[in-house]
TIVEXLUM-32892 format. One record per residue: residue number from 1; residue in one letter; x, z negated, y of N, C-alpha, C in turn. Coordinates in nm, 4 decimals. Example, Ala and Ser with C-alpha at 12.3 -4.5 7.8 and 13.67 -1.06 7.14 Angstrom:
<atoms>
1 / a / 1.3190 / -0.7800 / -0.5690 / 1.2300 / -0.7800 / -0.4500 / 1.3200 / -0.7800 / -0.3300;
2 / s / 1.2850 / -0.7080 / -0.2250 / 1.3670 / -0.7140 / -0.1060 / 1.2900 / -0.7870 / 0.0030;
</atoms>
This chain:
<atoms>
1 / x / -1.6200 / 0.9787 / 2.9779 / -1.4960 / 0.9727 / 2.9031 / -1.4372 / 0.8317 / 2.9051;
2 / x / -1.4100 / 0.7572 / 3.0018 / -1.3988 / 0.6376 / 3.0609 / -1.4593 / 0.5114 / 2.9343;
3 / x / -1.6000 / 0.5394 / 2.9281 / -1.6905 / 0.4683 / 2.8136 / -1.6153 / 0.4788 / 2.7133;
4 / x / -1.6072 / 0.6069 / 2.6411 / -1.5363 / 0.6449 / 2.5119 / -1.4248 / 0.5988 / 2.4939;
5 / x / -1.3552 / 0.5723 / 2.5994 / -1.2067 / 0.4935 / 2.6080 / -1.1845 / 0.4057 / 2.5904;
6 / x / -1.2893 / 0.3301 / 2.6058 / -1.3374 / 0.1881 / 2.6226 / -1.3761 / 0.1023 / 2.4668;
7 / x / -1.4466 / 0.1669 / 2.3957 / -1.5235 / 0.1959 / 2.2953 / -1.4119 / 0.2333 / 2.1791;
8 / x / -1.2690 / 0.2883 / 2.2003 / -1.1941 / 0.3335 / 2.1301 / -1.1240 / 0.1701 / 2.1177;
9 / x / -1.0753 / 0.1396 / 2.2239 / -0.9748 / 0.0159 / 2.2699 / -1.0507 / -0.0783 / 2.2110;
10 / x / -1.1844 / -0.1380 / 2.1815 / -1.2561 / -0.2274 / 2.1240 / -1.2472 / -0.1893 / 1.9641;
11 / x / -1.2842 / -0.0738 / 1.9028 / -1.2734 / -0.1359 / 1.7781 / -1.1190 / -0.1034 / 1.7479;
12 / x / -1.0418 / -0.0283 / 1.8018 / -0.8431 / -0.0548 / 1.7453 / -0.8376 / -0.1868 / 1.7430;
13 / x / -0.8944 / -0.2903 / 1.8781 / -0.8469 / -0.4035 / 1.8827 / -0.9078 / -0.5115 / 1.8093;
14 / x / -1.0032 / -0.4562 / 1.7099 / -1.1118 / -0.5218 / 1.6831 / -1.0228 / -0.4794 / 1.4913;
15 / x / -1.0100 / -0.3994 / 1.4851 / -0.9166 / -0.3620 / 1.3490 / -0.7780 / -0.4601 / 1.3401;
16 / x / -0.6879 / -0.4641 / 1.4486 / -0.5779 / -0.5494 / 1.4327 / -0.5920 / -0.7081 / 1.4554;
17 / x / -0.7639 / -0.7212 / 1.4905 / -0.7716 / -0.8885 / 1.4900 / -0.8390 / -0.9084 / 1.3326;
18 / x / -0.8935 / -0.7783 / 1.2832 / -0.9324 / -0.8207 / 1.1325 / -0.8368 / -0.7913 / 0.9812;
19 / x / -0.6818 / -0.7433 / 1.0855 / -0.5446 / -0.7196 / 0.9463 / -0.5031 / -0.8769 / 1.0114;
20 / x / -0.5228 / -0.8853 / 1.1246 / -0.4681 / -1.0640 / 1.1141 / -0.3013 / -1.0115 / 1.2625;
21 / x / -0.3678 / -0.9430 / 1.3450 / -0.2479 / -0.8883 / 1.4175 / -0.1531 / -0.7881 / 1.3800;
22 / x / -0.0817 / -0.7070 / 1.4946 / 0.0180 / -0.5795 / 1.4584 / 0.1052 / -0.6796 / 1.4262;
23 / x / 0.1822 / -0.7671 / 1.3356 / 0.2924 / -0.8657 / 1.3527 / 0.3846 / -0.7711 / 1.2346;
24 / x / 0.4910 / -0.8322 / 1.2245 / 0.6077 / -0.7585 / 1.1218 / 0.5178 / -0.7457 / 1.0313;
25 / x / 0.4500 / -0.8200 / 0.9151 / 0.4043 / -0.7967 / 0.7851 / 0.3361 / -0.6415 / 0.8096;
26 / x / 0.2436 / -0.6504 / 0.8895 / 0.1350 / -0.5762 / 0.9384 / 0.1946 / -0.4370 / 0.9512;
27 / x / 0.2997 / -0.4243 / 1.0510 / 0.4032 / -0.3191 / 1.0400 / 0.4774 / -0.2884 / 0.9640;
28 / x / 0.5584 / -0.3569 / 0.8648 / 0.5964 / -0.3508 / 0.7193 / 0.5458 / -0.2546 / 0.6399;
29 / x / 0.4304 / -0.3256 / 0.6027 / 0.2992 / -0.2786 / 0.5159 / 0.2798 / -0.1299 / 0.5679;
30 / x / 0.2442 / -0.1296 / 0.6559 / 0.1746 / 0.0581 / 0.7404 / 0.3499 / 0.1203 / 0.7131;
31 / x / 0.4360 / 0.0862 / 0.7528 / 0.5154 / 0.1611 / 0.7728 / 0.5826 / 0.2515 / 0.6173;
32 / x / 0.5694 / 0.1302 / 0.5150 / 0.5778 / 0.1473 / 0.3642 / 0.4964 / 0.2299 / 0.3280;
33 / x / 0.3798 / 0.2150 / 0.3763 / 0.2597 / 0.2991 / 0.2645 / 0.3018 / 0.4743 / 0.3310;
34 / x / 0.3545 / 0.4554 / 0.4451 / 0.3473 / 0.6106 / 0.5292 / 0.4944 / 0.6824 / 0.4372;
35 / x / 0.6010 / 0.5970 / 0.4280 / 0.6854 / 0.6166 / 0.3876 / 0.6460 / 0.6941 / 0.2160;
36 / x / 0.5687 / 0.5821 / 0.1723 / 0.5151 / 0.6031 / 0.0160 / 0.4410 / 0.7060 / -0.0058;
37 / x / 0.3477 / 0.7255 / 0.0769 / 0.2272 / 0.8602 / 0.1023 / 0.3478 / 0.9857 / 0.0642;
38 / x / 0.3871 / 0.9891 / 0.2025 / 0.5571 / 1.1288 / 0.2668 / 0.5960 / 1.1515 / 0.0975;
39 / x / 0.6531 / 1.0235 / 0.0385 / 0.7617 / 1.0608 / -0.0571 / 0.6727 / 1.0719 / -0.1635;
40 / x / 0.5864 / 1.0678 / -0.1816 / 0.4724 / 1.0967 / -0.3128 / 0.4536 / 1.2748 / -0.3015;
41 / x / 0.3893 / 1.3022 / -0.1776 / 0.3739 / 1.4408 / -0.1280 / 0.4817 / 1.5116 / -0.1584;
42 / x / 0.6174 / 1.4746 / -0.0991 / 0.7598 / 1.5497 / -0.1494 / 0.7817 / 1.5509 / -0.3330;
43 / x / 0.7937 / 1.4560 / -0.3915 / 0.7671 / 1.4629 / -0.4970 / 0.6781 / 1.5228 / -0.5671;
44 / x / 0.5398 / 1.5407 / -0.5175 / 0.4807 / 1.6498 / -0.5932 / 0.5305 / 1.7800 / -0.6025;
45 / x / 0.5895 / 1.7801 / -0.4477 / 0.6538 / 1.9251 / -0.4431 / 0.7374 / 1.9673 / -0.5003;
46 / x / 0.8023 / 1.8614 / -0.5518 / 0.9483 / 1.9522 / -0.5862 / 0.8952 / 1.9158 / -0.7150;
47 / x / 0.8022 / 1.8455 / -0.7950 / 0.7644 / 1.9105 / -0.9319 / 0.6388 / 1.9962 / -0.9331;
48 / x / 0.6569 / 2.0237 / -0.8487 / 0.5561 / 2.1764 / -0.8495 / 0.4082 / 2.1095 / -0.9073;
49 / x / 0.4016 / 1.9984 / -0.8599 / 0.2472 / 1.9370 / -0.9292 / 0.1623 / 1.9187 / -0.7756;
50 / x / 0.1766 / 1.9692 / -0.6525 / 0.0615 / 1.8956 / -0.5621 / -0.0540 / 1.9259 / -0.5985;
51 / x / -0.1531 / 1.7845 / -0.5149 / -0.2332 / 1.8542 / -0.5687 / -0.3387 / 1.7337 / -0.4895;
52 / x / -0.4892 / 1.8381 / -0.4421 / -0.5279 / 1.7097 / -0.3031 / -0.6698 / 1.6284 / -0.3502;
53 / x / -0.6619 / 1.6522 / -0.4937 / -0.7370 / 1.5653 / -0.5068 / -0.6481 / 1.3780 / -0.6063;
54 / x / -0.5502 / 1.4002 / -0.5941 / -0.4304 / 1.2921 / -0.6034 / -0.3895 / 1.2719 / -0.4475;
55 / x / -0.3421 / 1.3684 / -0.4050 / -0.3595 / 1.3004 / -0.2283 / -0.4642 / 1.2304 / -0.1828;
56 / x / -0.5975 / 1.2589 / -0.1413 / -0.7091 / 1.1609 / -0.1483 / -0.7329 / 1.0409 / -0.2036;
57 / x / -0.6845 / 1.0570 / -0.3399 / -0.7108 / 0.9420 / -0.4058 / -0.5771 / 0.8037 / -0.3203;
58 / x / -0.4653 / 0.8823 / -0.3454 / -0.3434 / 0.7929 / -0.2590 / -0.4206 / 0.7794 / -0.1121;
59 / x / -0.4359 / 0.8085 / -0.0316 / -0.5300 / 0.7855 / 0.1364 / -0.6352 / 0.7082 / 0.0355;
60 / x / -0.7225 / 0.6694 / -0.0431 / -0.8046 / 0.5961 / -0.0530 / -0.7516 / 0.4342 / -0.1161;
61 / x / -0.6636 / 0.4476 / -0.2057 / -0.5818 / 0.3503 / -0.2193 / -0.4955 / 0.2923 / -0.1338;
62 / x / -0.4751 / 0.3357 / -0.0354 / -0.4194 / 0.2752 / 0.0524 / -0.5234 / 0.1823 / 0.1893;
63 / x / -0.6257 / 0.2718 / 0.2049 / -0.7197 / 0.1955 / 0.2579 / -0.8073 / 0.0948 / 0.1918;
64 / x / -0.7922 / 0.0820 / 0.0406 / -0.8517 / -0.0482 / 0.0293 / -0.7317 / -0.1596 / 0.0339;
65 / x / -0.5912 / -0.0878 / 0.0414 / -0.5104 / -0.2158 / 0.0583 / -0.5713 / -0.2946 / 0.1866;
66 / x / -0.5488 / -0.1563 / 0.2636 / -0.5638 / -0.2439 / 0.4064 / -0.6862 / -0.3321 / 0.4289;
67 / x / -0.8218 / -0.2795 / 0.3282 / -0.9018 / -0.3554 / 0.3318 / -0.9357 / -0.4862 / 0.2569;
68 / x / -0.7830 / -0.5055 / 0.1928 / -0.7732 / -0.5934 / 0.1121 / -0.6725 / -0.7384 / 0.1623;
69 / x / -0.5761 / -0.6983 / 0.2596 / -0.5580 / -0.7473 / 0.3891 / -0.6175 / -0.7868 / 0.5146;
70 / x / -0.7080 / -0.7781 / 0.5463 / -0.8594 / -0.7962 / 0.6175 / -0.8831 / -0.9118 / 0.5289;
71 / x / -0.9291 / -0.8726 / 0.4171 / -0.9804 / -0.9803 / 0.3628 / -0.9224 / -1.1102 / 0.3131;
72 / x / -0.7820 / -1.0643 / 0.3348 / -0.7100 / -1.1979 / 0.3035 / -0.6788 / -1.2842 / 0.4363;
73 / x / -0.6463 / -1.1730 / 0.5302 / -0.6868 / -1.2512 / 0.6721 / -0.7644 / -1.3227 / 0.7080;
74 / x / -0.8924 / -1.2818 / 0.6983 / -1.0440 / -1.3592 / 0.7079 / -0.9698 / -1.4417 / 0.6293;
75 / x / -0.9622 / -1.4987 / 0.5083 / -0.9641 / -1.6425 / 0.4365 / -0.8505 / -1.7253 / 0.4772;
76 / x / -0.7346 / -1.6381 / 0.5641 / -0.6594 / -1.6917 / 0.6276 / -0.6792 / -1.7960 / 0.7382;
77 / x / -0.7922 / -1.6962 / 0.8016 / -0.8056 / -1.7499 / 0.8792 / -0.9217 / -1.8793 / 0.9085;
78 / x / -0.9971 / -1.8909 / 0.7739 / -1.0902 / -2.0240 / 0.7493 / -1.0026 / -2.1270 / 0.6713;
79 / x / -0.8624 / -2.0888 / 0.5349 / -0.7499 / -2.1444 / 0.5003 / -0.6389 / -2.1456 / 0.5433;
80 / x / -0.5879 / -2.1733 / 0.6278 / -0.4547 / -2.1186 / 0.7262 / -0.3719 / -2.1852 / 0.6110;
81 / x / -0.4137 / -2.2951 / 0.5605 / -0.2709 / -2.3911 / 0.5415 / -0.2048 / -2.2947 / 0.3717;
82 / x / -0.3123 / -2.2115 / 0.2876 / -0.2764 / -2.1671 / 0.1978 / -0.2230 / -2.0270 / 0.1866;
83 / x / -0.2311 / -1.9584 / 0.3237 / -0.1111 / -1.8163 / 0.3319 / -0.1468 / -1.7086 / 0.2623;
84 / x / -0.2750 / -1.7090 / 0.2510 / -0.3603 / -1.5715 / 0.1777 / -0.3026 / -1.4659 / 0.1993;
85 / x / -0.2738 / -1.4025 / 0.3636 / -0.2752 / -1.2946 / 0.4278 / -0.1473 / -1.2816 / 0.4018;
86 / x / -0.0313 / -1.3282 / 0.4010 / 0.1107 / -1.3469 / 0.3140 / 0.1078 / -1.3621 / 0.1985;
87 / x / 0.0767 / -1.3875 / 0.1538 / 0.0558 / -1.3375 / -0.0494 / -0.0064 / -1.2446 / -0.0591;
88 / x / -0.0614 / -1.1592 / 0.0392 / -0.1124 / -1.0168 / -0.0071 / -0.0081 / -0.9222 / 0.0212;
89 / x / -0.0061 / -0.9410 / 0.1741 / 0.0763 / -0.8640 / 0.2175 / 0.2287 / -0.8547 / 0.1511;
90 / x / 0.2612 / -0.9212 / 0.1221 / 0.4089 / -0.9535 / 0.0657 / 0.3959 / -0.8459 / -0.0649;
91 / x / 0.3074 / -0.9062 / -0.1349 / 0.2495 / -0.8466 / -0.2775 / 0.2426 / -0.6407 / -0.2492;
92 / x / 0.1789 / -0.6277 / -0.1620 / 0.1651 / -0.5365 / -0.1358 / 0.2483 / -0.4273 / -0.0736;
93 / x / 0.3648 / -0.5056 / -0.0294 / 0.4830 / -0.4739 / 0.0507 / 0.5300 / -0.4162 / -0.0816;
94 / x / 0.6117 / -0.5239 / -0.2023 / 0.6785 / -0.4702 / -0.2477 / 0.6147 / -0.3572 / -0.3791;
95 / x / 0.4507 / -0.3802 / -0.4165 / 0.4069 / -0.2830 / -0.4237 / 0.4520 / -0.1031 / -0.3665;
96 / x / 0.4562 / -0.1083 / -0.2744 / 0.4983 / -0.0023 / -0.2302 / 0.6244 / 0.0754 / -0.2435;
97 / x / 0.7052 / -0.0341 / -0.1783 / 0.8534 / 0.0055 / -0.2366 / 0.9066 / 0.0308 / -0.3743;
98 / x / 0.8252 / 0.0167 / -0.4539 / 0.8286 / 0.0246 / -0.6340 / 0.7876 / 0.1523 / -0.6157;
99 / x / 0.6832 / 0.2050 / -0.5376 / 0.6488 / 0.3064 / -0.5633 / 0.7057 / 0.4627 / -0.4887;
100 / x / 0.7737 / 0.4119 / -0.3766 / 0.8910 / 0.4859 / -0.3381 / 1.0020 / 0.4802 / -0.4055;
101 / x / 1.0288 / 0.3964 / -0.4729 / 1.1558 / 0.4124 / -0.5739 / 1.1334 / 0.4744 / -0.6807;
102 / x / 1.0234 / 0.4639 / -0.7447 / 0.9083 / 0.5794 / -0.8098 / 0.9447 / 0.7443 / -0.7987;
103 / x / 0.8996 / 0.7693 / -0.7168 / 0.8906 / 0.8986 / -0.6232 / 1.0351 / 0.9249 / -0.5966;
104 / x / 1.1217 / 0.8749 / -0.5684 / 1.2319 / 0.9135 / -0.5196 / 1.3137 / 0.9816 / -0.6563;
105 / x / 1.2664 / 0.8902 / -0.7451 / 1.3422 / 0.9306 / -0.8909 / 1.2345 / 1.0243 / -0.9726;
106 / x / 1.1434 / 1.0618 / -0.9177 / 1.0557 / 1.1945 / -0.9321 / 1.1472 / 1.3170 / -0.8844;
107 / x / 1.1929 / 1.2544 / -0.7813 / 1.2714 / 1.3737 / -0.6523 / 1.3867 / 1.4410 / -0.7056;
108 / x / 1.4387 / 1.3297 / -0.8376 / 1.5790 / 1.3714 / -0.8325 / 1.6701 / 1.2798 / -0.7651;
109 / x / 1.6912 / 1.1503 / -0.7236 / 1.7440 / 1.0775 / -0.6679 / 1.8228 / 0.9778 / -0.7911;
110 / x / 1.9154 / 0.9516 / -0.7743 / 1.9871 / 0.8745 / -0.9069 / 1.9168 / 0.7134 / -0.8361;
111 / x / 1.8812 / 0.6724 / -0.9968 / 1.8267 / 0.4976 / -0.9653 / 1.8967 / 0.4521 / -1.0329;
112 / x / 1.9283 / 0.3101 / -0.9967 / 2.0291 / 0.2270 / -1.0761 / 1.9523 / 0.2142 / -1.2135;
113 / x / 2.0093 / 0.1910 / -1.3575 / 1.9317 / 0.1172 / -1.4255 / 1.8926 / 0.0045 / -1.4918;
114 / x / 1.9082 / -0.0586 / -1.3847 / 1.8364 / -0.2526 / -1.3836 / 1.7524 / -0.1901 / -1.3161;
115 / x / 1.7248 / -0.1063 / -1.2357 / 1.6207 / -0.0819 / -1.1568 / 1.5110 / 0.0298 / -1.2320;
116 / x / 1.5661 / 0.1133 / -1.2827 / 1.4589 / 0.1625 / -1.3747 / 1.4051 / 0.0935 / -1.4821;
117 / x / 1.5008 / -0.0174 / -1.5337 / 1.4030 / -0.1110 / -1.6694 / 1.3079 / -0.1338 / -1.5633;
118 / x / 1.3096 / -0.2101 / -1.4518 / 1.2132 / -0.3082 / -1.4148 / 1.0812 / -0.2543 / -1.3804;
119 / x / 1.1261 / -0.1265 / -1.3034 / 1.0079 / -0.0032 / -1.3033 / 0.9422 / 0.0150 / -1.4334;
120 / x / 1.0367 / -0.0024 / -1.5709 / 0.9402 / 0.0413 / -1.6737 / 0.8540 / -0.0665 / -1.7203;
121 / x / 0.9377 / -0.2082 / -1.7003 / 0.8688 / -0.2737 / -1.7396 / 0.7152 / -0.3239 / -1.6605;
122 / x / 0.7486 / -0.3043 / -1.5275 / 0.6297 / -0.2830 / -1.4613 / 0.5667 / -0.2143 / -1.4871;
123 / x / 0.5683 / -0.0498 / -1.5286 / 0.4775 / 0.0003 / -1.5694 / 0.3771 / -0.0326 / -1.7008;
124 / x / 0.4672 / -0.1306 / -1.8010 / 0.4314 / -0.1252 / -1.9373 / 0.3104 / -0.2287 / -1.8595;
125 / x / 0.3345 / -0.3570 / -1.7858 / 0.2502 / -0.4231 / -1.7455 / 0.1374 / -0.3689 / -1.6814;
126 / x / 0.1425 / -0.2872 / -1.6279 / 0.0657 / -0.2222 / -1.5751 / -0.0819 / -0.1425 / -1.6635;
127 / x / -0.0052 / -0.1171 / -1.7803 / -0.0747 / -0.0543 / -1.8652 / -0.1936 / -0.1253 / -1.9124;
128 / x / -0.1147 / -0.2523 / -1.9816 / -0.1675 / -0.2987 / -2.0508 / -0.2699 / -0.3993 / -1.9601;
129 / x / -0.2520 / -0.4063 / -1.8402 / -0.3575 / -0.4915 / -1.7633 / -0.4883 / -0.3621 / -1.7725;
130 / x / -0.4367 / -0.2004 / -1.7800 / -0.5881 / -0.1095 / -1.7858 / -0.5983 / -0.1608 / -1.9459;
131 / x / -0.5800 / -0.1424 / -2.0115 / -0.6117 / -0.1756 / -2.1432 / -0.7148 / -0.2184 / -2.1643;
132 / x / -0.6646 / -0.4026 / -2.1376 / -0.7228 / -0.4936 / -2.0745 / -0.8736 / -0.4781 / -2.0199;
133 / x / -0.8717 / -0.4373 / -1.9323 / -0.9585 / -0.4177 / -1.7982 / -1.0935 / -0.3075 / -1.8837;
134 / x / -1.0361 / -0.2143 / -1.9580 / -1.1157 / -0.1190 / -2.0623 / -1.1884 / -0.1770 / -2.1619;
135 / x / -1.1392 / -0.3002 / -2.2335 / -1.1677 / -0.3473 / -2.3210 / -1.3214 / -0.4642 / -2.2823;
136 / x / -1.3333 / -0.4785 / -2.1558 / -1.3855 / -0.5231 / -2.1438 / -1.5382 / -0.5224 / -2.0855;
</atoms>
């Protein structure tokens, strides 16, 4: 058991030296997406839409963030002076929170509306980057 313990503590510690450390961003980020996951799930619920193959897909999108943070770490950490792992993370931060503000106004939650244009207009951007991305 001892081994296995051992073996656990190496790759956790071996995961938070490849997000680039547990530091605020790091905790930010996890703490948002858990927040975002929760209020996506509640929101399905109360529109009567859950449903677990959209759950999965959210747990899989969220792990390529994190694996997308890794990877900005690594270049962080061969470019320190250009802040990769902070332009993701940041990016990705407020990613999230768009998407709890999302969900919340799924819920039934009143949103300001400067804050819903910007949501829409994000979304319109959004679109048109699949468009985009289809067309090609």
């Amino acid at each position: 058991m001892a081994i296995l313990t051992k073996i656990c503590a190496y790759f956790v510690a071996f995961l938070i030296w490849l997000i680039g450390g547990f530091d605020t961003l790091a905790k930010v980020l996890i703490g948002l997406m858990l927040i975002d996951y929760a209020s996506g799930v509640y929101a399905g619920y109360k529109l009567k839409n859950l449903n677990s193959k959209r759950a999965y897909k959210g747990i899989e999108k969220k792990l390529w963030i994190l694996a997308l943070l890794c990877g900005a770490s690594l270049m962080h950490k061969l470019v320190p002076s250009i802040g990769f792992r902070s332009l993701v993370g940041i990016f990705y931060c407020a990613t999230e929170l768009l998407s709890i503000v999302e969900n919340a106004a799924k819920a039934g939650v009143p949103i300001p509306k400067k804050l819903k244009k910007a949501l829409e207009q994000l979304k319109e951007e959004d679109k048109e980057e699949e468009i985009k991305k289809s067309s090609h």
